[in-house]
N, C-alpha and C positions, 0 to 999 in steps of 0.2 A: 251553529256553524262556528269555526274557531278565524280568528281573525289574526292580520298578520303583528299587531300589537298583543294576543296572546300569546302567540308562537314565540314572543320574544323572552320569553320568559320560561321556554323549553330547553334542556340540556344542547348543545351542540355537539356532536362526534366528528371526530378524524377526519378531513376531506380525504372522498373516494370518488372514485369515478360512477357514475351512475348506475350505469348495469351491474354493479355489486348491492347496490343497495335493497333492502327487501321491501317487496309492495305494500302499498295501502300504507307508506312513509311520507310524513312533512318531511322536507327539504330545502336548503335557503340556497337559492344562486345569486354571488352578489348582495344586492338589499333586500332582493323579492322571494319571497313564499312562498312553495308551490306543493300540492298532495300529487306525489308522484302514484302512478297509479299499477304502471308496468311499462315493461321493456315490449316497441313492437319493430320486430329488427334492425334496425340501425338505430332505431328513434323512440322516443317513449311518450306514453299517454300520460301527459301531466295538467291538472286543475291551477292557476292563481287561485286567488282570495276572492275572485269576482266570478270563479267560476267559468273563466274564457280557459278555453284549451290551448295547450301549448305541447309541439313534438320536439322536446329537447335530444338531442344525438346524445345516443346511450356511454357513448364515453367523457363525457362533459364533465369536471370534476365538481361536485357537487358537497354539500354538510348536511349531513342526515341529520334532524331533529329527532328528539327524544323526550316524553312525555316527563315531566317531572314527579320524584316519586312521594 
């Protein structure tokens, strides 16, 4: 499992709004970390670091993570 002290050491892109982002994406809002997983109408199925679930409203603007290459 990747933790959110890994993820920091992920590329950061563009803030965009959520629903543009593409799935099975880390994500940072704020401080916190999240595997966004997908958009479910207004709201979207997204993981923390602990694995609690969170429906973030799909137009939230968010920074898409990017695996370092």
């Amino acid at each position: 499992m990747i933790s959110g002290a890994d993820l920091r050491d992920w590329e950061m892109l563009d803030t965009v709004p959520l629903y543009s982002v593409p799935r099975k994406t880390y994500i940072k809002l704020k401080d916190d970390y999240f595997f966004f997983d997908h958009i479910d109408g207004m709201y979207s199925f997204c993981l923390d670091m602990n694995n609690m679930v969170y429906h973030i409203m799909a137009t939230t603007p968010v920074i898409p993570l990017r695996k370092p290459a």
